[in-house]
C-alpha positions, 0 to 999 in steps of 0.5 A, spaced: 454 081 468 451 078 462 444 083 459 443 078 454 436 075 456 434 082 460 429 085 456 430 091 452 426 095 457 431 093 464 437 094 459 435 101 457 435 103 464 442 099 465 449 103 465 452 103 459 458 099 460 464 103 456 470 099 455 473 104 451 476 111 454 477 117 451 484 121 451 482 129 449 487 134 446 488 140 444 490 140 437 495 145 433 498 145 425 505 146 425 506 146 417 501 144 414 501 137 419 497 137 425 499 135 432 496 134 438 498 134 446 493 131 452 489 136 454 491 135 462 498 138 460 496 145 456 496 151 462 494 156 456 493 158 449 495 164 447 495 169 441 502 172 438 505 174 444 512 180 445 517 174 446 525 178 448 530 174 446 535 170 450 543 170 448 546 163 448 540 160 448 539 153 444 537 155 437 529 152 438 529 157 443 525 163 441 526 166 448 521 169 454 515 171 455 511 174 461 505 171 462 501 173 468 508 175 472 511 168 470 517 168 466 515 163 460 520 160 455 518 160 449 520 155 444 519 155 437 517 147 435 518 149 427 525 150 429 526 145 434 523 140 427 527 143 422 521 145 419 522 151 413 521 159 418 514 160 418 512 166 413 512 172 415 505 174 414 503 169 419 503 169 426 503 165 431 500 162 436 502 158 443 500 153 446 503 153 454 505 147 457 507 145 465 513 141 464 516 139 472 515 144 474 516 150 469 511 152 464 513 153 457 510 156 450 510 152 444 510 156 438 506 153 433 502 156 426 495 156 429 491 152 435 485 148 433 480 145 437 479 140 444 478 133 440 475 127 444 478 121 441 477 114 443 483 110 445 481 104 442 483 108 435 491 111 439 496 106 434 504 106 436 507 112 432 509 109 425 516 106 423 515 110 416 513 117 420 518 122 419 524 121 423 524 128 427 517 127 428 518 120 430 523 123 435 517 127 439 512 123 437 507 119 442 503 116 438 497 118 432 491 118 430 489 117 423 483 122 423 479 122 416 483 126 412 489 127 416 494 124 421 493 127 428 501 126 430 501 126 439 507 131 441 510 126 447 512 134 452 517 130 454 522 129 448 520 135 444 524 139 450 530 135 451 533 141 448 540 140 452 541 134 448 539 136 442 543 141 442 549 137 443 547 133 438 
């Protein structure tokens, strides 16, 4: 339906037609860099929590925790990037994700905020990204001074493969 000879008065009253979506998500720093993961898949955001260790485990994973009553395993994303051990000043925070079925912490440096983005600005994640984010990542963003990086879940937790690797 064209509104182009409607008078400004009717088209007021009109609904807007969006043709853009927005795509929401919670936001994280992991060194320095900020990532993203859609809002729909996050279960929890949590402060430092008492993580115990499991023998065997692939070296990105930091462990179990209990959230209310449910054992959690605990992942450590800078570890699971390469990424320097974060100083130990700093704490922790976790974000904690369903992945079929089993819920998940992804330890990160801090959590940010619930950003609302339109998907018209998603762009395919760059050929020059560095290659282990490029291997987790989904997409990006190019914020005004940063580069939001989409975590694609699915890829960060294949843990059995990169440990065969």
């Amino acid at each position: 339906m064209s509104t182009n000879n409607l008078p400004a008065k009717v088209k007021s009253n009109l609904p807007v037609e969006t043709d853009v979506e927005n795509r929401e998500f919670v936001t994280m720093i992991i060194d320095g860099q900020m990532f993203g993961i859609p809002v729909l898949q996050v279960q929890d955001v949590l402060g430092p929590q008492k993580i115990t260790r499991v023998p065997l485990a692939p070296k990105e994973v930091a462990g179990s925790l209990n959230l209310r009553g449910r054992i959690v395993t605990a992942i450590d994303v800078r570890v699971r990037l390469n990424l320097p051990p974060r100083s130990d000043s700093g704490e922790s925070m976790s974000v904690v994700v369903d992945h079929s079925g089993e819920f998940y912490s992804l330890i990160v440096d801090q959590v940010g905020e619930v950003m609302s983005l339109s998907a018209s600005d998603y762009e395919k994640t760059p050929a020059t990204l560095d290659e282990r984010w490029r291997e987790i990542s989904d997409g990006v963003y190019r914020l005004k001074d940063v580069l939001l990086i989409v975590l694609d879940v699915k890829r960060l937790l294949r843990l059995e493969e990169v440990a065969a690797a």
